[in-house]
DOGUKE-700540 format. One record per residue: x, y, z of N, C-alpha, C, O, CB in turn; residue in three letters. Coordinates in steps of 0.001 Angstrom, whole numbers, padded with zeros to 6 digits, always signed. Glycine has a CB too. Example, Ala and Ser with C-alpha at 12.3 -4.5 7.8 and 13.67 -1.06 7.14 Angstrom:
+013190-005690+007800+012300-004500+007800+013200-003300+007800+014236-003319+008465+011308-004473+009046ALA
+012850-002250+007080+013670-001060+007140+012900+000030+007870+013409+001138+008039+014084-000598+005725SER
//
This chain:
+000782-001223+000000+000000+000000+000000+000812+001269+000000+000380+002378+000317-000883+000009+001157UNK
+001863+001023-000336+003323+002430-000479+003217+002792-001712+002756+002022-002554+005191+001975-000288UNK
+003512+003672-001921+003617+004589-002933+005731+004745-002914+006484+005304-002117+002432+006273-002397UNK
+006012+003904-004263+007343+003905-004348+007691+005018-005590+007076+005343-006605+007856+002357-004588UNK
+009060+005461-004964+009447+006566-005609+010923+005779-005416+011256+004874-004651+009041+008217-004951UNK
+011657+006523-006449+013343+005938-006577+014280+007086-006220+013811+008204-006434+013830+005406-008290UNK
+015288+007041-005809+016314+008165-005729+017892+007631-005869+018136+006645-005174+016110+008936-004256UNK
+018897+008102-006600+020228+007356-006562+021010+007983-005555+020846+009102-005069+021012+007357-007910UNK
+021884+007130-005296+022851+007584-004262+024115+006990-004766+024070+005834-005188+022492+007118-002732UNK
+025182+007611-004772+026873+007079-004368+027082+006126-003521+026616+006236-002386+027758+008078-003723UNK
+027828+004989-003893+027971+003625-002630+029239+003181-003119+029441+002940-004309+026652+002117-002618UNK
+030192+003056-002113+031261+002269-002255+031231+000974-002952+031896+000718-003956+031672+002084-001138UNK
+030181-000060-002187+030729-001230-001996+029272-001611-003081+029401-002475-003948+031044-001873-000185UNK
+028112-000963-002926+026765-001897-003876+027130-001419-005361+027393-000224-005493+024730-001318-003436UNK
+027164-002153-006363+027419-002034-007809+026246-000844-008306+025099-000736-007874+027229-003672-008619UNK
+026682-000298-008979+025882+001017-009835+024573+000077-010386+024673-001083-010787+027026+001877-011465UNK
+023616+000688-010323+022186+000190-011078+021646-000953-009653+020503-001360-009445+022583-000901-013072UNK
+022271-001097-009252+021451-002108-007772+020866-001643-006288+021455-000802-005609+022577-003140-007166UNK
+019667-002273-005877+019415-001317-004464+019874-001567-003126+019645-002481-002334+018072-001212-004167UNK
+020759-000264-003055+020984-000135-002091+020227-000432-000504+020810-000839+000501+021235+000732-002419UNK
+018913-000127-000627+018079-000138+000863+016679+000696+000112+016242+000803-001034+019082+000985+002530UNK
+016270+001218+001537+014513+002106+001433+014930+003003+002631+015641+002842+003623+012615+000925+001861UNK
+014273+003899+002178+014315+004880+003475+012779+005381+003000+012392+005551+001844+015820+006315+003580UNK
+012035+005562+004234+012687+004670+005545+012987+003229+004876+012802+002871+003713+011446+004459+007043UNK
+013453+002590+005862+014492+001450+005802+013369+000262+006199+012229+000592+006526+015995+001646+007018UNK
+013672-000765+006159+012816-001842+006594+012724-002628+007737+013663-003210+008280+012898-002575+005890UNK
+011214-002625+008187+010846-003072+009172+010281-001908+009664+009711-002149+010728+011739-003736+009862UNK
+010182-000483+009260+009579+000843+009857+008279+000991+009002+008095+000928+007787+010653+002268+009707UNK
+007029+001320+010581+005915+001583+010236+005414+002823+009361+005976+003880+009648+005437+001529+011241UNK
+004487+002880+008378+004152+003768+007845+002708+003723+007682+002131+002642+007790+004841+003879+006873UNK
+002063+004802+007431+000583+004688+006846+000552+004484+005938+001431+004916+005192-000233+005507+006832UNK
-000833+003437+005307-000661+003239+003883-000790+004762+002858-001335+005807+003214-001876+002094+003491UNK
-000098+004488+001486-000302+005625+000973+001051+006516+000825+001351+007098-000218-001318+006213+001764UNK
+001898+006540+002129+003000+007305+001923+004203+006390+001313+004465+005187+001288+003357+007987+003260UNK
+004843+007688+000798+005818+007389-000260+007274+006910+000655+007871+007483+001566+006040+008897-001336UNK
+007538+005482-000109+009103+004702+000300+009892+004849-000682+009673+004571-001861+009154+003094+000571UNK
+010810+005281-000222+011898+006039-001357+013222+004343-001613+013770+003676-000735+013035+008100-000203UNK
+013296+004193-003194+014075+003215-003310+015412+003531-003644+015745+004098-004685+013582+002427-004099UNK
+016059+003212-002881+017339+003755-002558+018423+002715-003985+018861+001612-003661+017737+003356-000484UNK
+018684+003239-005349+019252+002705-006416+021074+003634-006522+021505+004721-006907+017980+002996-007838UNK
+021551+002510-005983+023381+002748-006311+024119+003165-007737+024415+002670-008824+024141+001278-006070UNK
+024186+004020-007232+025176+004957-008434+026771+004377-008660+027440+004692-009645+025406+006789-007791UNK
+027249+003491-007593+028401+003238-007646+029458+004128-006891+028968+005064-006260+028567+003151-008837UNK
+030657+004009-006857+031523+004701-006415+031572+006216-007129+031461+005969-008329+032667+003902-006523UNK
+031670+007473-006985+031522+008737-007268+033145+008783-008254+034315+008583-007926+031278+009783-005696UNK
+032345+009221-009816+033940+009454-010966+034128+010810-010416+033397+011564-009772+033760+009491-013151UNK
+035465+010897-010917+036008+012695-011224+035659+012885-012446+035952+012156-013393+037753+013165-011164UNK
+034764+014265-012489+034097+014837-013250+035248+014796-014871+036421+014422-014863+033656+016325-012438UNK
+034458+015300-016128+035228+015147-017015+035397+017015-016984+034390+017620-016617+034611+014151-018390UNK
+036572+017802-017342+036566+018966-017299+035772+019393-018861+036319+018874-019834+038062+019423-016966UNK
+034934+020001-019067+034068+020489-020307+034826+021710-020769+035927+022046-020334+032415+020887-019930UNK
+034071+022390-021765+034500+024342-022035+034446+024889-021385+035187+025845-021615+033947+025308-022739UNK
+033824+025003-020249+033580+025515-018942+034355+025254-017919+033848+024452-017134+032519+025211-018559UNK
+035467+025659-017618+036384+025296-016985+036898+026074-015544+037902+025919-014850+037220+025249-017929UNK
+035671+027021-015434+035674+027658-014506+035891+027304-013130+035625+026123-012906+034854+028097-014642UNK
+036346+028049-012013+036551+027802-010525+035533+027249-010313+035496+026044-010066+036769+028868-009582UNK
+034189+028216-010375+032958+027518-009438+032662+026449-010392+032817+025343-009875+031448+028546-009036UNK
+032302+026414-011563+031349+025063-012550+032414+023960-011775+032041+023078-011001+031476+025074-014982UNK
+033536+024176-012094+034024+022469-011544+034115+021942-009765+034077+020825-009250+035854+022261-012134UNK
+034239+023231-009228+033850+023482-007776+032440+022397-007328+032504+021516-006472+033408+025304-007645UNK
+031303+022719-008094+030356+022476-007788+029825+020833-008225+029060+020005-007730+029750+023562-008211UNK
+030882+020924-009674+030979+019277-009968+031469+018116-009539+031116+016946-009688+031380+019077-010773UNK
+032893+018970-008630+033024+018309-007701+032390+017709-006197+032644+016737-005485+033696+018716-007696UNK
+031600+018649-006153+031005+018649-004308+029653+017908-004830+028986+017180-004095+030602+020684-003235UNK
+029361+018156-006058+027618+017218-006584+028224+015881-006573+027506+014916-006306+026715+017582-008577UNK
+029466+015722-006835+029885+013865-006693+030473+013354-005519+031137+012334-005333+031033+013325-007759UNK
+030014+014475-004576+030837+014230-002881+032656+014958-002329+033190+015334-001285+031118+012166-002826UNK
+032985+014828-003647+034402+014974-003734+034316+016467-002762+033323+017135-002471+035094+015049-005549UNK
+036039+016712-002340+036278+017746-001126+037428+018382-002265+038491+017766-002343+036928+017018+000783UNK
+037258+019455-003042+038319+020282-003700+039493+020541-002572+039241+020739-001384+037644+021759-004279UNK
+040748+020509-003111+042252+020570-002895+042729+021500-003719+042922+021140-004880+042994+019320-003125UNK
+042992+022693-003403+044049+023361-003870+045699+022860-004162+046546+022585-003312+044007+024279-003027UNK
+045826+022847-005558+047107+021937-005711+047969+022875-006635+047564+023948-007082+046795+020300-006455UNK
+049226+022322-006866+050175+023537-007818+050063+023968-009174+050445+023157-010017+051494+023181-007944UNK
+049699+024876-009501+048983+025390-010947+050196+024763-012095+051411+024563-012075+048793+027523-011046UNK
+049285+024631-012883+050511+024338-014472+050243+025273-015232+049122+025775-015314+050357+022875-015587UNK
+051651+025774-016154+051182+026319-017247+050092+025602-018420+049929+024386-018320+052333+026643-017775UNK
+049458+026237-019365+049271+025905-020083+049328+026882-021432+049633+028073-021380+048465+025360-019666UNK
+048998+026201-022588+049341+026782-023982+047459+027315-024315+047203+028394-024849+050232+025228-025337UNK
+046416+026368-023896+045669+026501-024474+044226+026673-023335+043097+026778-023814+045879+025502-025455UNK
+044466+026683-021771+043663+027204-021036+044023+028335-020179+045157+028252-019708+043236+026334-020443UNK
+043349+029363-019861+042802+030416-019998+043620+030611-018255+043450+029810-017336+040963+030418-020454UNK
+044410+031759-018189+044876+031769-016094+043774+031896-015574+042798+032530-015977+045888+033193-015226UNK
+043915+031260-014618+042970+031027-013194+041428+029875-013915+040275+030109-013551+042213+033195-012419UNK
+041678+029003-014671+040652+028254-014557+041403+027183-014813+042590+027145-015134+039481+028511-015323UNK
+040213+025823-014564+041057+024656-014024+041940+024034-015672+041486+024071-016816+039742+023242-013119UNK
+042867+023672-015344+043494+022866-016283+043874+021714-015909+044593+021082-016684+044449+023375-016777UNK
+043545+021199-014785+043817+019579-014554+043405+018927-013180+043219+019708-012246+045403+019284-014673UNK
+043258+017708-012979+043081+017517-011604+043494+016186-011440+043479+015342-012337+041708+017782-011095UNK
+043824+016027-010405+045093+014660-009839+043879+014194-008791+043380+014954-007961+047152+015311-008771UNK
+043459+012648-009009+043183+011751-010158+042500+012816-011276+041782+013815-011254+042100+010389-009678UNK
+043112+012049-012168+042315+012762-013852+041018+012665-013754+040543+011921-012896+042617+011902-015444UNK
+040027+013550-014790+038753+013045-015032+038463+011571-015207+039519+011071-015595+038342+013645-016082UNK
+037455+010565-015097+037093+009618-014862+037903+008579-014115+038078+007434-014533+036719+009375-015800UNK
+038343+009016-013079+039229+008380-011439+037970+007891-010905+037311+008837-010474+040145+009763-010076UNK
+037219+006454-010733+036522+006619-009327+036935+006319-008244+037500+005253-007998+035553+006096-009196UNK
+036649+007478-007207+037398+007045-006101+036016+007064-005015+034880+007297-005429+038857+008155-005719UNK
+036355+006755-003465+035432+006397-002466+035208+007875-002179+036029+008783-002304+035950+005371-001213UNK
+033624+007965-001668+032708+009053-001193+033548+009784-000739+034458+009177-000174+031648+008801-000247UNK
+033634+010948-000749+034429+011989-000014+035176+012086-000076+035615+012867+000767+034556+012181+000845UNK
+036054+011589-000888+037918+011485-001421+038207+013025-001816+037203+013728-001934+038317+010255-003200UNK
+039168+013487-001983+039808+014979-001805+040279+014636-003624+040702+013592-004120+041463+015285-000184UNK
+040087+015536-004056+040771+015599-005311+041252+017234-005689+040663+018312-005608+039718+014952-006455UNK
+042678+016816-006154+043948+017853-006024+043339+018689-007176+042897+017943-008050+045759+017184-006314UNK
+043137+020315-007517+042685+020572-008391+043856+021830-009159+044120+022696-008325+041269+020837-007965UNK
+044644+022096-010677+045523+022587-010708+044802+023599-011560+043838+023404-012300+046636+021869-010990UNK
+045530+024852-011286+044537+026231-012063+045527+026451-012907+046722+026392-012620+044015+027833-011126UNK
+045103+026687-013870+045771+027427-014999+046704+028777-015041+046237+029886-014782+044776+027715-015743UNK
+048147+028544-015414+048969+029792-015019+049310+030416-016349+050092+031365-016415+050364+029448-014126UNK
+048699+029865-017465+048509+030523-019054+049519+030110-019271+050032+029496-018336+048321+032078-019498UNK
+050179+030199-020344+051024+029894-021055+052648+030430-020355+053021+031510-019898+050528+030450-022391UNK
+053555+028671-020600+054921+029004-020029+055571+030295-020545+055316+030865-021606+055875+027868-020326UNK
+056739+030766-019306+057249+031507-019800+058821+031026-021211+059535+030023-021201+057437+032222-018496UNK
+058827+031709-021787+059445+031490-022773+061305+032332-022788+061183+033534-022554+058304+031974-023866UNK
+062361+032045-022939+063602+033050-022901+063934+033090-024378+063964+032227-025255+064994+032524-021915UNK
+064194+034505-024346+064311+035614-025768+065638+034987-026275+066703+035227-025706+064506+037649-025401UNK
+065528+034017-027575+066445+033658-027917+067181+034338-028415+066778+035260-029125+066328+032966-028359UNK
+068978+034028-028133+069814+034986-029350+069680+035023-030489+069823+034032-031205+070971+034860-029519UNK
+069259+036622-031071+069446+036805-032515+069968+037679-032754+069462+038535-033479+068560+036849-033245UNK
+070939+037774-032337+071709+038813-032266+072747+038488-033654+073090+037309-033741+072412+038913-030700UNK
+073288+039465-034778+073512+039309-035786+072916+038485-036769+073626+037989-037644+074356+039189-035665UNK
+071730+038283-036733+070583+037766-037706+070406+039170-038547+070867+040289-038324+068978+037175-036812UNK
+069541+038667-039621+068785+040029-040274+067262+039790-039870+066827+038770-039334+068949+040175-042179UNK
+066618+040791-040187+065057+041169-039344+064373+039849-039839+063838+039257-038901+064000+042883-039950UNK
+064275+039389-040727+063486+037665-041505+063351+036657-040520+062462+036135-039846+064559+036717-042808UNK
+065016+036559-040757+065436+035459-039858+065177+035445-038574+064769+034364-038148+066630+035292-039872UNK
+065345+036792-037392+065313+036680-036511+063512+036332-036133+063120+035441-035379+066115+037721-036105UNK
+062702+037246-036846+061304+036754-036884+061359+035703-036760+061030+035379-035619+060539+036944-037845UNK
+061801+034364-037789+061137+033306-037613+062012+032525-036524+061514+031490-036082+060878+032616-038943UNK
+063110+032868-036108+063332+032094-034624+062643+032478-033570+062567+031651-032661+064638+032181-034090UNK
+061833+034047-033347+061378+034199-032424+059988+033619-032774+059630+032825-031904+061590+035440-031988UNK
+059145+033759-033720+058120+033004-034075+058117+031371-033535+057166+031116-032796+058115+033135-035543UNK
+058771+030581-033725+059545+029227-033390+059331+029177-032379+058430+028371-032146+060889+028982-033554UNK
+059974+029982-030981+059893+030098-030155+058611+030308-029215+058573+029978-028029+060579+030623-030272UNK
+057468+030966-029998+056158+031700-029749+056165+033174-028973+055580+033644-027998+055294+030726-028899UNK
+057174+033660-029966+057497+034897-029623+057108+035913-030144+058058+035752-030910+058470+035030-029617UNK
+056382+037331-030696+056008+037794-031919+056728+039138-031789+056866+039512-030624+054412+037815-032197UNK
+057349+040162-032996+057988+041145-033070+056753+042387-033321+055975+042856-034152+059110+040886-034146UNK
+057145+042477-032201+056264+044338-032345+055921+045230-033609+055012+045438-034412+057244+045533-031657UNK
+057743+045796-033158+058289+046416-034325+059512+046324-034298+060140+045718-033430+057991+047658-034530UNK
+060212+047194-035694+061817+047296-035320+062242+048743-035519+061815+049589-036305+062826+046291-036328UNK
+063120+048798-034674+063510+050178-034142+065026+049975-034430+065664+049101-033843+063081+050536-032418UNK
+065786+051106-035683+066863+051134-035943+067559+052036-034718+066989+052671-033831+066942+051537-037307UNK
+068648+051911-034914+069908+052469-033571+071183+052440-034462+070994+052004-035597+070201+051148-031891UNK
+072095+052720-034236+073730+052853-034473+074472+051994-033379+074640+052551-032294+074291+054536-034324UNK
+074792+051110-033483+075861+050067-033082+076974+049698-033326+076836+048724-034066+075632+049262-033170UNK
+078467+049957-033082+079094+049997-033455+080000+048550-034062+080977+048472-034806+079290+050777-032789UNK
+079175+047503-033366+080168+046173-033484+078867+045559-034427+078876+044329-034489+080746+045114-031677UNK
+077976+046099-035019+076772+044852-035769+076532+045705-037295+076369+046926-037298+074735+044648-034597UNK
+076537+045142-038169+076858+045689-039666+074979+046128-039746+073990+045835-039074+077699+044109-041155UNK
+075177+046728-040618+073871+047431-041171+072731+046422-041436+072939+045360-042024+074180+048210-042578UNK
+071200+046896-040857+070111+045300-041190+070665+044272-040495+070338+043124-040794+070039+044617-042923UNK
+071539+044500-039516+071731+043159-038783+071136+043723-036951+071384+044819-036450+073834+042551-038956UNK
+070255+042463-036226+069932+043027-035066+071278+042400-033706+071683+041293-033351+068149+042522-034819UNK
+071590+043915-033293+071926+043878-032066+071556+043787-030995+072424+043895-030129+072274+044382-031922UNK
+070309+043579-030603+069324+043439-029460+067995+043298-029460+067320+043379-030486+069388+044322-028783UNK
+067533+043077-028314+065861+043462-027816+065245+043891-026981+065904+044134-025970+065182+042814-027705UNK
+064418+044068-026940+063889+044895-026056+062336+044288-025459+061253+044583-025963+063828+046309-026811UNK
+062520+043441-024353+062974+043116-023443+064362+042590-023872+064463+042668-025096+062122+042366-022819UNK
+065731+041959-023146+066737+042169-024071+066669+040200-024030+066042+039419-023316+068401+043340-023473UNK
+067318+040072-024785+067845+038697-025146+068407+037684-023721+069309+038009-022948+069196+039020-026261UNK
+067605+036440-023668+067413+035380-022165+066602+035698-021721+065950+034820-021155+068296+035266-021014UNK
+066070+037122-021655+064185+037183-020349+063442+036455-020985+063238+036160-022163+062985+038876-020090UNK
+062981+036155-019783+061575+035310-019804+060419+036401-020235+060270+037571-019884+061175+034579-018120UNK
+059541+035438-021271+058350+036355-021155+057360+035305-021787+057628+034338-022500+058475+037950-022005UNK
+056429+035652-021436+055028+034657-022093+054909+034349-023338+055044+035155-024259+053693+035228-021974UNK
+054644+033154-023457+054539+032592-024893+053574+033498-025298+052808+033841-024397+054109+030999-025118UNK
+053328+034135-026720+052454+035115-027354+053055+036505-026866+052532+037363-027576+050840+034893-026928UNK
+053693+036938-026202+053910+038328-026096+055157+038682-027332+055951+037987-027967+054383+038693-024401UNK
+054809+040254-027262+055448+040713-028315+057007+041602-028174+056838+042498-027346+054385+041501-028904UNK
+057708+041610-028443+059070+041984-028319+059607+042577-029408+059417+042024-030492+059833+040972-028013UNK
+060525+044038-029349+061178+044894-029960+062107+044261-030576+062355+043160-030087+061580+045818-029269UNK
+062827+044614-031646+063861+044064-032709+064853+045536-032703+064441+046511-033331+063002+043575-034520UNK
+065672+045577-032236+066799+046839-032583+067966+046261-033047+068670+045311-032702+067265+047800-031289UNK
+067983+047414-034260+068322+046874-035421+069918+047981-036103+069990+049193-036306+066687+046913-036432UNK
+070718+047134-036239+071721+048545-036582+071781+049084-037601+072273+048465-038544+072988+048471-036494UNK
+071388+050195-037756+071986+051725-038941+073408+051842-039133+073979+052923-039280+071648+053446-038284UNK
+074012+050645-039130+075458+051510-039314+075716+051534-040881+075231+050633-041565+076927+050695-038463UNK
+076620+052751-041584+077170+052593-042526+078797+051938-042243+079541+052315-041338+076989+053842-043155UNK
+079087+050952-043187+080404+050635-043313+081284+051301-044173+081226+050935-045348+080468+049499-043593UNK
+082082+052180-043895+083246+052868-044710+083445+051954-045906+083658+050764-045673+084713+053037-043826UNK
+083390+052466-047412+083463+051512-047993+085298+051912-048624+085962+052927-048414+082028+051349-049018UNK
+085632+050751-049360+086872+050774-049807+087626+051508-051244+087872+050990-052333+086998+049547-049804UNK
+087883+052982-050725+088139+053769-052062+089456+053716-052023+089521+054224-053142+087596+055278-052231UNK
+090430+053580-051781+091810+053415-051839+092168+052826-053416+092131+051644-053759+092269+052383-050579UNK
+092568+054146-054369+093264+053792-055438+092121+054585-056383+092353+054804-057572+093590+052066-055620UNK
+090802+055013-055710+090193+054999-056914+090819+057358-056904+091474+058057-056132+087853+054150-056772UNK
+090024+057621-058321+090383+058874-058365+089473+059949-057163+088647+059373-056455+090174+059232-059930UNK
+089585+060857-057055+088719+061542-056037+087530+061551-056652+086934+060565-056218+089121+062941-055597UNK
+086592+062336-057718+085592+062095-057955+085080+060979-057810+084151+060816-057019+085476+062407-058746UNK
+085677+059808-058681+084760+058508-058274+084976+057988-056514+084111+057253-056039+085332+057059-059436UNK
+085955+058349-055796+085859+057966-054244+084439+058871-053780+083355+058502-053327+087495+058518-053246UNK
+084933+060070-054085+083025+060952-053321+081979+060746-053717+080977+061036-053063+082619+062471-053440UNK
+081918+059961-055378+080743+059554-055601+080480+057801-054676+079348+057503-054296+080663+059603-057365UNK
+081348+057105-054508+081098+055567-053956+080661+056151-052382+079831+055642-051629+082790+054289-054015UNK
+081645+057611-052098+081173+057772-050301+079465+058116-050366+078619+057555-049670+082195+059485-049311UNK
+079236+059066-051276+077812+059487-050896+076540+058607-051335+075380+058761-050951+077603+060847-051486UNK
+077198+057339-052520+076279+056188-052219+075933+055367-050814+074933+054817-050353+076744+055287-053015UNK
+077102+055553-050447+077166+054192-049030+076648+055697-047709+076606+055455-046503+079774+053083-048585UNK
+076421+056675-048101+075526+057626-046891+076747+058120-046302+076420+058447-045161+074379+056732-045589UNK
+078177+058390-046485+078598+059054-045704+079224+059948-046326+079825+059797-047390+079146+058510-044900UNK
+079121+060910-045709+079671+062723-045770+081134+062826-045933+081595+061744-045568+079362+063697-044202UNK
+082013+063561-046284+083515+063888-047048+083400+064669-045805+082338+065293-045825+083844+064688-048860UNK
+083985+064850-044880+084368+066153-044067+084890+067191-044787+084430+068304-045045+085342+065923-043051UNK
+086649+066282-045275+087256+066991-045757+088608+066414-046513+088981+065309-046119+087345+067818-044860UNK
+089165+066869-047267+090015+066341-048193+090944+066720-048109+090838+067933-047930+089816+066380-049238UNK
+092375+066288-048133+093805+066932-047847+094872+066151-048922+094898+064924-049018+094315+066645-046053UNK
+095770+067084-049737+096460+066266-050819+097834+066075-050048+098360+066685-049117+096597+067079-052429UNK
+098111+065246-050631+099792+064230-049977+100638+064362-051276+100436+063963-052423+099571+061987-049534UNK
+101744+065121-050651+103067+065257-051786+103647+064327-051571+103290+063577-050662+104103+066386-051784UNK
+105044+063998-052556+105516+063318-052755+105302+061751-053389+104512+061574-054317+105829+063579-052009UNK
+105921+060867-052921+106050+059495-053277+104428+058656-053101+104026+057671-053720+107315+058845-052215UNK
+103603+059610-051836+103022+058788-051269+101749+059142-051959+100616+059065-051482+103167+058783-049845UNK
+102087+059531-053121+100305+060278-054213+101308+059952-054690+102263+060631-054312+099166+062013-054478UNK
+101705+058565-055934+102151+057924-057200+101376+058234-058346+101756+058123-059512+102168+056523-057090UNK
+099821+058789-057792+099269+058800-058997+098261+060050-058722+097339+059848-057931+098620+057334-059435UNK
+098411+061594-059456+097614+062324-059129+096318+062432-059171+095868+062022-060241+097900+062947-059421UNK
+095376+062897-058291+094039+062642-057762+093725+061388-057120+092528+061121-057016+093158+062773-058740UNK
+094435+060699-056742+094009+059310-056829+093752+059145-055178+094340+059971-054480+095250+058188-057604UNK
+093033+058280-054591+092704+058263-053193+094044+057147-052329+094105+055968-052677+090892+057598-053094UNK
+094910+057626-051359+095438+056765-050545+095619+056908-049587+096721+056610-049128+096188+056407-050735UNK
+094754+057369-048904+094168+056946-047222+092697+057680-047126+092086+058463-047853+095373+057718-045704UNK
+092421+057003-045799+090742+057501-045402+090679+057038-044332+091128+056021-043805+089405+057003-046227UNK
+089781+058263-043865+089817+058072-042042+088211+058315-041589+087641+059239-042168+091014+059547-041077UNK
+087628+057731-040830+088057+056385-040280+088667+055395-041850+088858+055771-043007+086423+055568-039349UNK
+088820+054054-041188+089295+053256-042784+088361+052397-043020+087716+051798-042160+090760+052334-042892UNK
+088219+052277-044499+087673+051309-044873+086697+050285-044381+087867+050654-044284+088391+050943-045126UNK
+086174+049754-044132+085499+048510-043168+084894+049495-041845+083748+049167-041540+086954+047090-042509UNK
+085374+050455-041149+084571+050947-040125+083118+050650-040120+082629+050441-041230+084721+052250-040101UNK
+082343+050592-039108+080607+050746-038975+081118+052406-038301+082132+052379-037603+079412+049215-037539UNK
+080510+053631-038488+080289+054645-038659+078363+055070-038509+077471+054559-039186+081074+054780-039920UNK
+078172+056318-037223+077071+056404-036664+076238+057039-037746+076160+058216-037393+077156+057076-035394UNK
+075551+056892-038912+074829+058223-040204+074231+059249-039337+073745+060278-039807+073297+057609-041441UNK
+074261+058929-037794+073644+060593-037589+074712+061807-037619+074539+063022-037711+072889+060765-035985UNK
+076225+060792-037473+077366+061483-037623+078627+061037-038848+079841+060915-038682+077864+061413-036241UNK
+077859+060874-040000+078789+060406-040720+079527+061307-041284+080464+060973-042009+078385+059659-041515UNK
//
């Protein structure tokens, strides 16, 4: 004369789909008519599967709906979940463990940090695609005067070269402006001032050499700085 109704519960030890008991329980009086609840085993309680929703509270709550007691545990980076939401939990999703078991939960610290590889004497291409490689991306590039790195070649960065910085962040390329003194020795003066003011640098000034050491008149035999120098074009 009961009126049966079903409800599941979490059980260690009774197999999922089997009954557990009645509550009330048996051998307790009732009036006919009221409802005995059939107590059907869910089995031991899984760790939730983590979904798109990877939020503090959604898995918070997925946890405590399967009994489980959340553990704050040591965050991991990741490449592809989001800081501060969950990216893992120790046992993994589908662990079953016994009622009330603690499961370690690790939050997301975004993506590792990454160190600014040397590209130092690369040209701007190249160095792109090692920092690209890396998951590094170039801002912009910002020329400078450097005295030890040839022209279109980068001497630094900015953050500078070994910092750490987040995979996806973007980083400066400085890049050297130098002109290199080019090699006029032998040629006549006109054609030396025309090769200087191709290569960007300025004649200060010109001084003729008697004797032995001008074999051939007009002809160029010395230059200062010499030849091969890198030279600043804001002061060439």
């Amino acid at each position: 004369g009961f009126t049966p109704v079903t409800d599941t519960r979490y059980h260690n030890e009774v197999p999922d789909g089997s009954i557990i008991g009645t509550d009330p329980s048996f051998g307790e009086r009732l009036p006919r008519g009221e409802d005995v609840t059939i107590l059907v085993s869910q089995g031991r309680p899984v760790v939730p599967d983590l979904g798109e929703d990877r939020s503090v509270d959604t898995v918070r709550a997925a946890l405590e709906d399967r009994t489980f007691v959340w553990v704050d545990a040591p965050g991991k980076y990741s490449d592809d979940i989001p800081e501060g939401q969950v990216a893992s939990t120790t046992p993994p999703s589908g662990t079953d463990l016994d009622i009330g078991s603690p499961v370690q939960v690790h939050l997301s610290r975004g993506p590792a940090p990454v160190a600014i590889p040397d590209v130092s004497g690369m040209g701007v291409d190249q160095a792109t695609r090692v920092l690209e490689n890396a998951g590094i991306n170039v801002e912009r590039v910002e020329e400078a005067f450097d005295s030890d790195t040839p022209r279109g070649r980068v001497f630094a960065t900015s953050p500078d070269i070994a910092s750490e910085v987040s995979r996806g962040d973007e980083i400066v390329l400085r890049v050297s402006n130098a002109i290199e003194v080019p090699d006029v020795l032998g040629m006549r003066e006109d054609d030396a001032l025309e090769a200087l003011a191709e290569a960007g640098v300025t004649v200060a000034s010109t001084s003729t050499v008697e004797g032995e050491a001008a074999r051939t008149a007009d002809t160029v035999v010395a230059i200062s700085p010499e030849a091969g120098e890198l030279i600043n074009p804001a002061d060439p």
